[in-house]
C-alpha positions in Angstrom: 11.2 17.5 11.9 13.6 18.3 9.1 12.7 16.8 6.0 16.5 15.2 5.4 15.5 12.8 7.9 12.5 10.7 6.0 13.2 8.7 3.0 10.5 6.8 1.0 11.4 3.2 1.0 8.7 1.5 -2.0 8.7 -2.1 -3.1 7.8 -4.0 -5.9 8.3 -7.5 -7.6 7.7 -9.3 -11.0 4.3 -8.7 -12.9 3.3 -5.3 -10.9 4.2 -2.7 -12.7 0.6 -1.3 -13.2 -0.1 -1.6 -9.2 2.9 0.6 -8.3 2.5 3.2 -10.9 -1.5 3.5 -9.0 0.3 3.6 -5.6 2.9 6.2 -6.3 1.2 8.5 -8.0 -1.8 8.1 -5.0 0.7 8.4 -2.6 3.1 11.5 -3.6 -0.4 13.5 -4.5 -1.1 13.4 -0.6 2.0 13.6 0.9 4.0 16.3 1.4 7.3 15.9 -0.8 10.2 13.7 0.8 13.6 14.1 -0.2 15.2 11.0 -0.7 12.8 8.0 -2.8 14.2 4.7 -2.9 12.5 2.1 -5.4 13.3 -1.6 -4.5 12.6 -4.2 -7.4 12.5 -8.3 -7.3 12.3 -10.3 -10.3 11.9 -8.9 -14.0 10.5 -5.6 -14.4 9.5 -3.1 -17.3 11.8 -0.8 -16.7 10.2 1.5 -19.2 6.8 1.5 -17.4 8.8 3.6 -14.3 11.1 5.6 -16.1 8.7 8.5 -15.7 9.1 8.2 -11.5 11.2 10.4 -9.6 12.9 8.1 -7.5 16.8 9.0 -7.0 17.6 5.2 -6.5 16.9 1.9 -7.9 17.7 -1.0 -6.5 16.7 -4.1 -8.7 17.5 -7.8 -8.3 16.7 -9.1 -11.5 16.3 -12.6 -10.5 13.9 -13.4 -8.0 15.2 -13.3 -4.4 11.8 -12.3 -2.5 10.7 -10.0 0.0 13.1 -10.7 3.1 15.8 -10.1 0.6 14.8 -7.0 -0.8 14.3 -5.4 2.5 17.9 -6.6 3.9 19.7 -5.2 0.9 17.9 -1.8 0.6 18.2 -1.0 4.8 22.3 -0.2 4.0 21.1 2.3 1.4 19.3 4.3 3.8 20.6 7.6 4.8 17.9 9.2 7.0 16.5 8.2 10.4 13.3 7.2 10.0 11.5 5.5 6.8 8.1 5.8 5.4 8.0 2.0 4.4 5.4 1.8 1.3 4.5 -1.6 -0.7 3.1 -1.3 -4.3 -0.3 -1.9 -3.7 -1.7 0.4 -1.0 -3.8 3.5 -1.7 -4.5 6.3 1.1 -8.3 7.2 1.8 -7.8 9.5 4.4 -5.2 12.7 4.6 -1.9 11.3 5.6 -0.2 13.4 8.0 3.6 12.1 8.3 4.4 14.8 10.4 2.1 13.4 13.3 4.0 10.0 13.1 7.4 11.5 13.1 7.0 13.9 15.9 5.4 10.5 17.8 8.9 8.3 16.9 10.8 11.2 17.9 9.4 11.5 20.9 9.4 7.7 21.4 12.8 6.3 21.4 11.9 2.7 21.7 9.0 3.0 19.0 10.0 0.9 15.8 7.1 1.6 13.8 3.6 3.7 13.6 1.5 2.6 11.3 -1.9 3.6 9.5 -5.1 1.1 9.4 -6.4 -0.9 7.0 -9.2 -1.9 9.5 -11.9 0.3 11.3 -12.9 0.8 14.3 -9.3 0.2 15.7 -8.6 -3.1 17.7 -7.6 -1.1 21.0 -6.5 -4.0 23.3 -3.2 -3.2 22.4 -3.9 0.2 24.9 -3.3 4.0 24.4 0.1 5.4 23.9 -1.6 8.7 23.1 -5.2 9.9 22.5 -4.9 9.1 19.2 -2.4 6.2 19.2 -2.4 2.9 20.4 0.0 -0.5 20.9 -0.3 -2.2 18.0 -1.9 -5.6 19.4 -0.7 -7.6 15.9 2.9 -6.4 16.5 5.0 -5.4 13.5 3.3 -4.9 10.0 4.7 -4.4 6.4 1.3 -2.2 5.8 2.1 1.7 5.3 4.1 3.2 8.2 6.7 5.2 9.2 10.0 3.2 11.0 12.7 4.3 13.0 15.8 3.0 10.7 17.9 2.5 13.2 16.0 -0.4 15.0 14.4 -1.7 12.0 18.4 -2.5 11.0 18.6 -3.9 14.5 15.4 -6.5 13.8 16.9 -7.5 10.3 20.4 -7.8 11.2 19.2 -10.4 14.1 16.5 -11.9 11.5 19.3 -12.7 8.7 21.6 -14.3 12.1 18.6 -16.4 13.1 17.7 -20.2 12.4 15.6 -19.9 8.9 12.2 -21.2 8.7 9.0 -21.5 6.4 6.1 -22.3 8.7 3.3 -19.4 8.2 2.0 -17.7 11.3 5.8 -18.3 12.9 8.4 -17.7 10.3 7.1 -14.6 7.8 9.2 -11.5 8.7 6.8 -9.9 10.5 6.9 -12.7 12.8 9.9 -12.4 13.4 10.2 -8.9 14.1 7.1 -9.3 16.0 8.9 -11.3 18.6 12.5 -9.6 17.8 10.4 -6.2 19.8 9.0 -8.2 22.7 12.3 -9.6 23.7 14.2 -5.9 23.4 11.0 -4.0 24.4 10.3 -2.6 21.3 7.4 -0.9 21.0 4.9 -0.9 17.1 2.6 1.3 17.0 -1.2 1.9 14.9 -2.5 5.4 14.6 -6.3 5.2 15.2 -8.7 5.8 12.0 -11.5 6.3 13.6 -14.9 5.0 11.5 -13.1 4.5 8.4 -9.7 2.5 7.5 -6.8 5.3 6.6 -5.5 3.1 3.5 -6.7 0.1 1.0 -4.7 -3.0 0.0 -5.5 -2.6 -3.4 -3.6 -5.9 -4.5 -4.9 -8.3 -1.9 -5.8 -10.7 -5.0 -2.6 -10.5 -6.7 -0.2 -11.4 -3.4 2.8 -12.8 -4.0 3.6 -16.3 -2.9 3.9 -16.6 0.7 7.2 -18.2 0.4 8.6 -14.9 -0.4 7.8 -13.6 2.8 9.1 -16.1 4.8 12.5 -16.1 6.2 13.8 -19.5 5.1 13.9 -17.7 1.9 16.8 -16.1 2.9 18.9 -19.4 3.7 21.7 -20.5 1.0 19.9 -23.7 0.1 16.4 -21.4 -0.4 14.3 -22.4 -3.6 13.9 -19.5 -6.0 11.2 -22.0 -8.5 7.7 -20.2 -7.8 5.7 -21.5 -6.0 2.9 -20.6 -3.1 4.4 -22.1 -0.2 7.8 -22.8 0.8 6.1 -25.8 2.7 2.7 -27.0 1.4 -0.2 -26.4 4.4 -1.2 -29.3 6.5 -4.5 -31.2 5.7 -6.5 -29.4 8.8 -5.3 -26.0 7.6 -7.0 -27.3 4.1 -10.1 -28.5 6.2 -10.6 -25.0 8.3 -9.7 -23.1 4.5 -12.6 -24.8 3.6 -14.8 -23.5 6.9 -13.5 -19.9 6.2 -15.1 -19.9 2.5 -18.4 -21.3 3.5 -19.2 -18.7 5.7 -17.6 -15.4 3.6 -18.8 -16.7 0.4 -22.6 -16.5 1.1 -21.9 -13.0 2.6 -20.1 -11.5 -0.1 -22.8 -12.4 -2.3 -25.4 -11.2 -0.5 -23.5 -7.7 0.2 -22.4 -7.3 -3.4 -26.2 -6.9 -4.6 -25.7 -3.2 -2.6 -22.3 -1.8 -2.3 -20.2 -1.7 -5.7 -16.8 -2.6 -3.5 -18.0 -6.1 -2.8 -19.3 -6.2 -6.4 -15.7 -5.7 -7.7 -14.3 -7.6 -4.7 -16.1 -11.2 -6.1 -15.3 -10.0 -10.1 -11.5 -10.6 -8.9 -12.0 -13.7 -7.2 -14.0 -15.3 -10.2 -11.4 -13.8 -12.4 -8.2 -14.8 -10.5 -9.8 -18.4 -9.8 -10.7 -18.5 -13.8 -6.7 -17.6 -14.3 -5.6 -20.3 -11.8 -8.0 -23.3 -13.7 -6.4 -22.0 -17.0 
């Protein structure tokens, strides 16, 4: 694979400059050096705090426009055929080998996207499209991957034509695309980890609103206040919210007494909630 044909596609938004300076620097240190690095940045930014990077090209919207939108305008920019898509809050913890997935797309026409796991053992339902790669059962993800630019342009072009919504579980991007592969027999793809997950969300607790993600935000008439849903969720989504906590809470509890992970995991959640009252 020559290396003209990758380009590093990283995104960012408002208040995370100290999450992508962790990721890039985690990221370049285990793989091997790709030519062409594309930063993508929504909302205000401390331009200062990446003027150390080496990305050759910077493409910031300094007034918040979200996620969709910052995908559709940086896909024109790339150059290469296939894209290692990164956001700026994942860290590896297993070697990355992006050779692996590119000889796999290469080989696989009709592959959009092979992705590494954040979960272990692998959900294999999806079945084997190799011995060590399988259908991704969830479809397309934004987690760290490698993407075939020509159909992810295909997906988006279709996505920015369609009706615009802001239902979650139906209307994010991924949804979208999800759906946009089943109907032109696109295949996404998962590399399996074996025991342990291949990468950490490392920003899980500082998400950005969910409105961001969805593809109403795209429409002409699209609110740009913040705010954490485009639509507020209905009363039984409230009601099974509060199931979910009941039964993680007493768990993460118990589990942080042994492992330091879930120790830190439930110092953010006090913290964040603390913010949120404030």
């Amino acid at each position: 694979m020559a290396p003209h044909e990758l380009s590093l596609l990283l995104f960012s938004c408002s208040g995370r400059e100290h999450l992508l300076t962790r990721t890039y620097r985690t990221w370049k240190s285990v793989v091997a050096p790709i030519p062409e690095k594309i930063l993508v940045l929504d909302g205000s930014y401390d331009e200062a705090s990446i003027a150390h990077l080496d990305f050759d090209f910077v493409l910031h919207a300094k007034r918040r426009h979200g996620y969709v939108a910052s995908i559709s305008r940086s896909l024109p920019l790339v150059k290469s055929e296939f894209v290692f898509w990164l956001e700026d809050d994942w860290e590896p913890l297993s070697p990355i080998d992006i050779g692996h997935a590119l000889d796999f797309l290469v080989e696989n026409p009709r592959c959009l996207q092979l992705r590494w796991s954040k979960r272990a053992p692998l959900d294999r339902s999806g079945g084997p499209l190799r011995e060590d790669i399988y259908r991704s059962e969830a479809g397309f993800s934004a987690n760290p991957c490698v993407c075939r630019t020509e159909l992810l342009r295909e997906a988006f072009a279709a996505l920015e034509q369609a009706e615009k919504g802001g239902r979650p579980g139906l209307d994010g991007f991924e949804n979208f695309v999800t759906r946009w592969c089943t109907t032109h027999q696109v295949t996404c793809a998962v590399l399996d980890p074996g025991d342990e997950p291949a990468v950490l969300h490392i920003g899980y607790l500082e998400s950005t609103p969910r409105k961001w993600h969805m593809t109403e935000s795209l429409a002409p008439s699209a609110e740009t206040a913040p705010g954490s849903f485009a639509k507020p969720p209905p009363l039984w989504r409230r009601f099974l919210m509060i199931l979910k906590l009941a039964v993680i809470f007493p768990r993460l509890a118990i589990r942080q007494f042994h492992d330091n992970t879930y120790y830190d995991l439930a110092f953010r959640i006090i913290a964040t909630f603390t913010r949120a009252k404030d």
